[in-house]
C-alpha positions in Angstrom: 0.0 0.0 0.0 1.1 3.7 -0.9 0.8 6.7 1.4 1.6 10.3 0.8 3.8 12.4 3.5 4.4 16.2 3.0 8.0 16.3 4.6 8.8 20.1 5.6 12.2 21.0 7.1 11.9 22.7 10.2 14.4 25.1 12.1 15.7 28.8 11.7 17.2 28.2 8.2 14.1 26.7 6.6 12.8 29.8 7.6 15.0 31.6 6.0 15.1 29.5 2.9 11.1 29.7 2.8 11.4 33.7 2.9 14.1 33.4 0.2 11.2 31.9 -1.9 12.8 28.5 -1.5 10.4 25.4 -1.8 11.5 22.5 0.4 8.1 20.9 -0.1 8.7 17.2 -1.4 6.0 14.6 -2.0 7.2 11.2 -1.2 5.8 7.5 -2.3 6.4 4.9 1.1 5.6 1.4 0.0 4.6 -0.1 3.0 4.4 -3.9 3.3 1.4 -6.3 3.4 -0.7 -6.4 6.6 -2.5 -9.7 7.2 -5.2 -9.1 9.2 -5.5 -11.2 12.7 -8.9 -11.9 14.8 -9.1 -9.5 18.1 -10.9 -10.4 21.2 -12.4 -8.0 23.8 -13.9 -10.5 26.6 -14.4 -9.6 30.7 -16.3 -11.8 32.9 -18.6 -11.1 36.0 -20.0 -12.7 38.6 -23.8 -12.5 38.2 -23.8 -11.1 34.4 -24.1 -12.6 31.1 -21.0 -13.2 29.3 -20.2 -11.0 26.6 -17.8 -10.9 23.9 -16.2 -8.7 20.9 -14.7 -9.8 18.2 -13.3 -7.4 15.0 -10.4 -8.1 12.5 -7.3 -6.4 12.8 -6.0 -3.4 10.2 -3.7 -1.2 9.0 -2.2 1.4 11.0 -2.5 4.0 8.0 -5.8 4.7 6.5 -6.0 2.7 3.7 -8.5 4.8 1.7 -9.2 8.5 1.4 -11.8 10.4 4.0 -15.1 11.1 2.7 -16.8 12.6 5.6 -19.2 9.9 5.6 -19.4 6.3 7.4 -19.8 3.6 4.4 -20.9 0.0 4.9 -19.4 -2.8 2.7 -21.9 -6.1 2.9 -20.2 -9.7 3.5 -19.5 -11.8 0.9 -18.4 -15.4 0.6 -15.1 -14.9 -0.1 -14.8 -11.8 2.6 -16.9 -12.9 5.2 -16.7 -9.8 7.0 -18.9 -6.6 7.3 -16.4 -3.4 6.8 -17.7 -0.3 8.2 -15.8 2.7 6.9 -15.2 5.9 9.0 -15.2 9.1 7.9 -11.0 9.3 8.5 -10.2 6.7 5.9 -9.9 3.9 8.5 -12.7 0.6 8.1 -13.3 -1.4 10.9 -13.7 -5.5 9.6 -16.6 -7.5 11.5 -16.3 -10.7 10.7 -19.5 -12.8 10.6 -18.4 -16.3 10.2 -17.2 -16.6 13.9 -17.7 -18.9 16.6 -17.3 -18.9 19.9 -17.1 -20.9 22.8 -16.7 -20.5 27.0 -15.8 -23.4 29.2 -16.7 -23.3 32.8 -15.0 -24.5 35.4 -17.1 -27.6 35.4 -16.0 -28.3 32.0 -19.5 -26.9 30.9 -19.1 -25.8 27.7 -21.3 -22.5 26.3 -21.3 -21.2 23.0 -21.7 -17.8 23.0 -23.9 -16.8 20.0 -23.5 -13.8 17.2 -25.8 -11.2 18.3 -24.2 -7.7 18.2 -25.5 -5.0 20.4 -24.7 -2.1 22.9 -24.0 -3.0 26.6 -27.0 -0.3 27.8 -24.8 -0.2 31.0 -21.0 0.6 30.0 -22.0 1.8 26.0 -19.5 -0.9 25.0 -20.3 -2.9 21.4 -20.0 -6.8 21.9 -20.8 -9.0 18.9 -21.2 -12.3 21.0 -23.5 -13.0 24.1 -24.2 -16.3 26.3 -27.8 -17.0 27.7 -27.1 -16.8 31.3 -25.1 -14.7 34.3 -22.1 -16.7 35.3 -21.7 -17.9 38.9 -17.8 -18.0 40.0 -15.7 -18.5 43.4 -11.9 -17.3 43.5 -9.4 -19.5 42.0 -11.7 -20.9 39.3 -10.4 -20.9 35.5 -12.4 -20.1 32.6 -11.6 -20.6 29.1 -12.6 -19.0 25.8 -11.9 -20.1 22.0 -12.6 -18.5 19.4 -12.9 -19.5 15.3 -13.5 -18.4 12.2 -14.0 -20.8 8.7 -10.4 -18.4 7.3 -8.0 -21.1 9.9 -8.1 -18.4 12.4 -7.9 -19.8 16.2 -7.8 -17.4 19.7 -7.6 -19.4 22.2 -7.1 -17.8 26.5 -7.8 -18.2 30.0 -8.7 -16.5 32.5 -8.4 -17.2 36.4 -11.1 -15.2 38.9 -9.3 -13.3 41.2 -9.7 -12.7 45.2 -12.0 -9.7 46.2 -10.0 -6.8 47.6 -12.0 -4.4 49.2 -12.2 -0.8 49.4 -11.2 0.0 53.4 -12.2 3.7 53.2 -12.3 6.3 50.6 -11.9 9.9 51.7 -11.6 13.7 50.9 -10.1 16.9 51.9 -10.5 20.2 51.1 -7.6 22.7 50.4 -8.6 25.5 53.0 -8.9 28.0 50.4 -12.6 29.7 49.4 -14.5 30.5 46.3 -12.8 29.2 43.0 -9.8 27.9 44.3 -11.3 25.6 47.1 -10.7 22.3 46.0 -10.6 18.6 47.1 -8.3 15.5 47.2 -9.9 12.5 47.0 -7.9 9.1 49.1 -8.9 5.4 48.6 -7.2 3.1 51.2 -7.0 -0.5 50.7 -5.2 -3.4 52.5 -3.4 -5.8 50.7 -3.4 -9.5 50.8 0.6 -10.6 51.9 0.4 -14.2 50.6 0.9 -13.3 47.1 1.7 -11.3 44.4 -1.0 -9.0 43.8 -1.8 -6.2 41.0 -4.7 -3.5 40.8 -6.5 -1.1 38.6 -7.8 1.8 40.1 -10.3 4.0 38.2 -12.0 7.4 39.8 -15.1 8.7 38.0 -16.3 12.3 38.5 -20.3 11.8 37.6 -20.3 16.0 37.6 -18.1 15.6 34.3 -19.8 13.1 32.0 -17.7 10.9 30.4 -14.7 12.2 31.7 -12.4 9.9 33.9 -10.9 11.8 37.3 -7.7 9.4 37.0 -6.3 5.8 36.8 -3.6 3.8 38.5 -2.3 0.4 37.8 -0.6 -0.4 41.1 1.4 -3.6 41.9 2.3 -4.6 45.8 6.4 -5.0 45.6 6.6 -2.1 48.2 3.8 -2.4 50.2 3.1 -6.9 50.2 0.5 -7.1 53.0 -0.3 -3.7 54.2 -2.7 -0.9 53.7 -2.3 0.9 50.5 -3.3 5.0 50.1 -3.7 6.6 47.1 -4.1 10.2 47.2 -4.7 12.1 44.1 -3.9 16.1 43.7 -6.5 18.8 44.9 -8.7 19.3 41.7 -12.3 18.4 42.7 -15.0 20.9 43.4 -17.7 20.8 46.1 -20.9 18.6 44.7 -18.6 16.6 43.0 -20.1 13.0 42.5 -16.6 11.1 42.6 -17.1 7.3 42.1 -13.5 5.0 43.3 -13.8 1.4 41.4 -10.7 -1.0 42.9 -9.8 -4.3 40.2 -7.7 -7.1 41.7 -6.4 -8.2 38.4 -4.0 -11.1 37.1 -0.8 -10.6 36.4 -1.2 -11.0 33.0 -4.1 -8.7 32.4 -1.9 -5.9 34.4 0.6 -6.4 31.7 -1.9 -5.7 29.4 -2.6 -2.9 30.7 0.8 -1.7 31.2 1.8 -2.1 27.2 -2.1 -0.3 26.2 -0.6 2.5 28.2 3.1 2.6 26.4 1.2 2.2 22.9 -0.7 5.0 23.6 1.8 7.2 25.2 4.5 6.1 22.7 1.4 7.1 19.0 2.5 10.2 17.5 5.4 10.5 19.4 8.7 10.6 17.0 10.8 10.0 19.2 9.5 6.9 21.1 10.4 3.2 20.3 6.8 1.6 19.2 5.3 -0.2 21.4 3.6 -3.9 21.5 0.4 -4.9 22.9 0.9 -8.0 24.8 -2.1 -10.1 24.3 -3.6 -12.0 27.1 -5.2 -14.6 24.8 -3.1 -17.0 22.2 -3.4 -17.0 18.3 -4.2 -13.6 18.0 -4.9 -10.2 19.6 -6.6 -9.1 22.4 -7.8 -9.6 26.3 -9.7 -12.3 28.1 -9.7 -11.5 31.6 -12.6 -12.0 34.7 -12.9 -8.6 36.4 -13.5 -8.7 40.5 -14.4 -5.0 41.4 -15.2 -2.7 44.6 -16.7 0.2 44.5 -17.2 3.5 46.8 -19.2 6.5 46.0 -18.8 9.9 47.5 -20.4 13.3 47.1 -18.1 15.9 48.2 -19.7 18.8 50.6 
């Protein structure tokens, strides 16, 4: 595939080339190689809810067509078994159709999650994959997923349910300053357990600000193994704030997951960062399977 790049030379003496009348304007061809495209999976579990899943193909980096301004849809066929939704940037989204997919329990129970796209109504999230009933779970019990399409495409991952941390308290403090500039810190304290290695995702939610996220931490226990944990954030939260602190024990494996979403993201458009890899929790393609185990505090600051 071909892409266009306008390369401008940048610094004091372009500038003083460009005023010269100079034109350092250069239209380059870069012939980038083949992408094959790879299933990716999007699947957490909960106690109590019914399992779903997403599932898209892979694609380019680059767009691989020019904008219109207008979302297009390109039907399946049988030799592209996939539904391409195209955005108004240039980039298309592939759905595949022809997938299946399965969930063992930890009985061995095996579930086949049908094709049924929809909107979560609670977190907005697209899946294109449900099961018929909530899953029932205890710590320490594995799950497995496997997913296939009729292209020899194969996911296959595993995910164990993690312990329940609680929430011990979650806390604020204003800054002692009035009108505009009195603000808020908001602290959620936890206690660790000390027989293990443990890992956590902590999310704050400001329900004043829709849709915006107050901060999150991925925290691991090497300095603190078996005591209580605080995490403070800066004074930036106003009074009637509606601040909402979720705590996720995770696996090690989903916290690396994690970890690399965050260096991919901080490392796109940077030009001076080494690119970064997503590191898959599921095998034979891309993607996450992981069983969330959440606690959850809500606080109205006054």
């Amino acid at each position: 595939m071909k892409t266009k790049q306008l390369v401008a030379a940048l610094g004091l003496g372009s500038l003083l080339l460009g005023a010269a009348g100079c034109n350092l304007e250069n239209e380059i061809d870069v012939v980038l190689p083949a992408y094959t495209p790879e299933l990716v999976v999007e699947c957490y579990l909960q106690a109590g809810e019914v399992p779903r899943l997403t599932v898209v193909e892979s694609g380019a980096y680059l767009p691989t067509t020019v904008g219109t301004g207008q979302p297009t849809i390109t039907l399946p066929t049988a030799t592209t078994p996939t539904l391409g939704l195209g955005l108004p940037n240039g980039i298309t989204i592939q759905l595949p159709v022809d997938v299946t997919a399965r969930l063992t329990l930890p009985s061995g129970q095996v579930v086949p999650l049908r094709f049924a796209p929809g909107i979560d109504p609670v977190t907005r999230k697209v899946f294109t994959h449900i099961g018929t009933a909530p899953l029932a779970m205890q710590p320490g019990q594995r799950f497995a997923l496997e997913v296939r399409d009729t292209r020899n495409h194969r996911i296959t991952g595993t995910a164990t349910v993690p312990t329940f941390v609680p929430i011990d308290s979650v806390r604020y403090g204003f800054n002692g300053l009035s009108g505009s500039d009195r603000q808020a810190n908001f602290i959620t304290r936890w206690t660790d357990p000390a027989a293990s290695a443990d890992y956590y995702y902590l999310l704050l939610n400001n329900a004043s600000e829709p849709n915006d996220d107050s901060g999150d931490y991925l925290i691991n226990d090497q300095l603190f193994n078996g005591q209580t944990y605080t995490a403070p954030t800066t004074y930036r939260f106003t009074p009637g704030d509606t601040l909402t602190a979720t705590l996720f024990h995770l696996e090690q494996d989903y916290y690396n997951f994690l970890q690399s979403v965050d260096g991919a993201v901080r490392a796109n458009g940077n030009p001076f960062a080494q690119p970064a890899r997503i590191r898959s929790t599921v095998q034979g393609g891309l993607g996450v399977f992981a069983v969330l185990v959440t606690d959850r505090r809500t606080v109205i600051l006054q």
